[in-house]
GUZA-407114 format. One record per residue (C-alpha): residue in one letter; x, y, z. Coordinates in steps of 0.02 Angstrom, whole numbers, plus 50000, padded with zeros to 5 digits. Example, Ala and Ser with C-alpha at 12.3 -4.5 7.8 and 13.67 -1.06 7.14 Angstrom:
BEGIN
a506154977550390
s506844994750357
***
This chain:
BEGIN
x500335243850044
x501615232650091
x502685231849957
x502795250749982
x504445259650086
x502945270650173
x501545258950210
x500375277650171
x499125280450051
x498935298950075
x499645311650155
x499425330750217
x501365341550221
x501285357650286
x502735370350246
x503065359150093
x503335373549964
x505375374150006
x506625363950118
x506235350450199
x504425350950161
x504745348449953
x505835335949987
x504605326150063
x503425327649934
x504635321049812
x505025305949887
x503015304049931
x502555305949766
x503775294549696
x502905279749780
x501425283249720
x500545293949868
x499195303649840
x499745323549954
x499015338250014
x500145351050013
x500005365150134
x500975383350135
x500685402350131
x501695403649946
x500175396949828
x501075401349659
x502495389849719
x501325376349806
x500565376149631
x501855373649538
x502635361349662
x500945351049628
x500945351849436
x502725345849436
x502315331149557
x500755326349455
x501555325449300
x503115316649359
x502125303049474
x500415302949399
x499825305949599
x498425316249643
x499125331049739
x497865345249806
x498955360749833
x498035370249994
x498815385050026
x498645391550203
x499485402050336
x499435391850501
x499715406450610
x497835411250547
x496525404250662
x495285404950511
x496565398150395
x497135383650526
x495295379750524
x495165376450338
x496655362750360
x496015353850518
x494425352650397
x495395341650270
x496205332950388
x494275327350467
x493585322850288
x493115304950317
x492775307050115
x494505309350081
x495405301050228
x497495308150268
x498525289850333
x500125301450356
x500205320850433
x501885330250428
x501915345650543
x503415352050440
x503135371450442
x503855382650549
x504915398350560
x505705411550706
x506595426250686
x508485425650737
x509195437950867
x509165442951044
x507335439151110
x507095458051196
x507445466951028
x506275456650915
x504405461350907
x503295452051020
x502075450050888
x503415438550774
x503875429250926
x501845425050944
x501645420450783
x503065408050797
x502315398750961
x500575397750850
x501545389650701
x503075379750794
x501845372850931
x499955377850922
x499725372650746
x500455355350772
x499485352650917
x497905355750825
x498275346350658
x498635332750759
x497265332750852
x496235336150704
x496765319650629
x497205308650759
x495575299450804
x494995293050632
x496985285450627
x496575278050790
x495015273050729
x495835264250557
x497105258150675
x498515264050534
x499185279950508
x500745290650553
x501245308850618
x503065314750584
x503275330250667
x504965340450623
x505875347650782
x507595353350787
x509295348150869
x509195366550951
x507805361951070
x508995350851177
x510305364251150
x510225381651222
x509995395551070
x510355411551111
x509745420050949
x508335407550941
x507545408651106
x505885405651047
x506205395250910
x507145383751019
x505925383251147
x504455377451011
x505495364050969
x505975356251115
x503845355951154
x503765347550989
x504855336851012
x504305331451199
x502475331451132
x502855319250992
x503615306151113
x502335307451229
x501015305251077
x502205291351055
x501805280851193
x499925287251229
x499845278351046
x500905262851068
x499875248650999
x498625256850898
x499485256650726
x499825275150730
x501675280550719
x502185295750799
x503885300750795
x504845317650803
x506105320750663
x507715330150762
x508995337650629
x510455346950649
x510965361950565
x510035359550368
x510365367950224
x508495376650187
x507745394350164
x507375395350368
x509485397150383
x509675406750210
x508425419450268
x509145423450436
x510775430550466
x511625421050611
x513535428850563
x514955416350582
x514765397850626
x516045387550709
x515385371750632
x516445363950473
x515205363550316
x515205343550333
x513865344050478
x512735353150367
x511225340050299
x510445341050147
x508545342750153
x508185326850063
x509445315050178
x508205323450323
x506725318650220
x507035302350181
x507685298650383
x506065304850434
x505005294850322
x505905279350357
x505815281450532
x504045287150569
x503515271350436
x504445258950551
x503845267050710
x505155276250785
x504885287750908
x506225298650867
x507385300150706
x509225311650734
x509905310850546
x511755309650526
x512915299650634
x513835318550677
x512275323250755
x511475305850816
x512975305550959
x513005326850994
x511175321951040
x511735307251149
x513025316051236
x511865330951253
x510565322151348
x512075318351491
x512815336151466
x512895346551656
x511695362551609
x513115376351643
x514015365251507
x512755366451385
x512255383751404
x514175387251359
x514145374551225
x512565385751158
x513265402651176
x514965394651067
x514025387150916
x512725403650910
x514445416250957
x513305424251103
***
């Protein structure tokens, strides 16, 4: 393994049928990783695993699931205890939230996003995370969002799952320090995927420049959770926004917020 970039054997991505989640897979694949790939679109998780197999020669199990299902979560946090066929790397990668103003959105799509932003992390996680202590190897990469330091209006609750994401990686972080498990919380800025192409946010102030591409995410992520990082901004646009956010008064940042979302 050490002659590998990622130091992984195997690894379990959910939401890896589009976006950042496919890219991810790619680059897995193509050093040799063995995947489980987890998403509600089977066809396309399918296909996605036929196309790595033949390309790589990798074993990749396509699992398709909807995380939001406590029966369905159930079936993953299954694979991810199968001492048979052990995961060294989880990516909590799905997630989704409706755009708009919070009091005209159903409650039951605002639900479903805490279960799949924040409830099903917490569970995969803790699904896997004593046989990695027990190897003492093994990594979690969980993917947050630049908007959970930032206030969202329009994303209220999508915002809000990702700043606990992000908070819970870093504390997973340290709880872990010195055990050979990596934890680290992958923070991107605005990314061109479905999540953005499937909501309509209307105008953005931001130049197209600042918009990432999902595989410069990926491969940030990857590298960063491999060497240990406990947290990974791609792009130098956004690595100093973040900086100066975390010293940003509130009132300035809730203005700041209500600019970039035109609220």
């Amino acid at each position: 393994m050490a002659d590998r970039p990622y130091p992984y054997r195997t690894a379990l991505i959910t939401g890896a049928s589009s976006g950042i989640g496919t890219a991810l897979a790619r680059r897995l694949a193509a050093q040799g990783v063995s995947l489980v790939l987890v998403a509600r679109r089977a066809e396309r998780l399918r296909e996605l695993a036929e196309e790595l197999h033949r390309a790589h020669g990798v074993e990749v199990e396509a699992l398709p699931a909807d995380l939001t299902d406590p029966e369905q979560l159930q079936r993953v946090e299954a694979r991810l205890t199968d001492s048979d066929r052990p995961i060294e790397l989880l990516v909590n990668n799905a997630g989704s939230g409706a755009a708009g103003v919070f009091g005209n959105l159903p409650v039951d799509g605002e639900e479903a996003t805490v279960r799949l932003n924040s409830q099903a992390p917490v569970r995969l996680t803790r699904a896997v995370l004593p046989r990695l202590r027990m190897a003492g190897h093994g990594g979690v990469l969980n993917v947050s969002s630049l908007t959970g330091q930032l206030p969202s209006p329009s994303l209220t609750t999508y915002a809000a799952t990702k700043a606990f994401l992000t908070h819970f990686s870093q504390n997973l972080a340290v709880e872990n320090r010195g055990t050979g498990v990596h934890v680290t919380a992958l923070v991107p800025g605005l990314t061109k995927t479905d999540y953005f192409a499937s909501n309509d946010f209307g105008p953005t102030p931001l130049p197209k420049f600042l918009w990432l591409g999902a595989d410069q995410v990926a491969a940030a992520g990857l590298k960063a959770v491999a060497a240990g990082s406990r947290r990974c901004v791609p792009g130098a646009p956004y690595k100093l926004a973040s900086a100066l956010l975390s010293c940003t008064p509130p009132p300035l940042k809730r203005a700041l917020g209500r600019y970039v979302w035109r609220r």
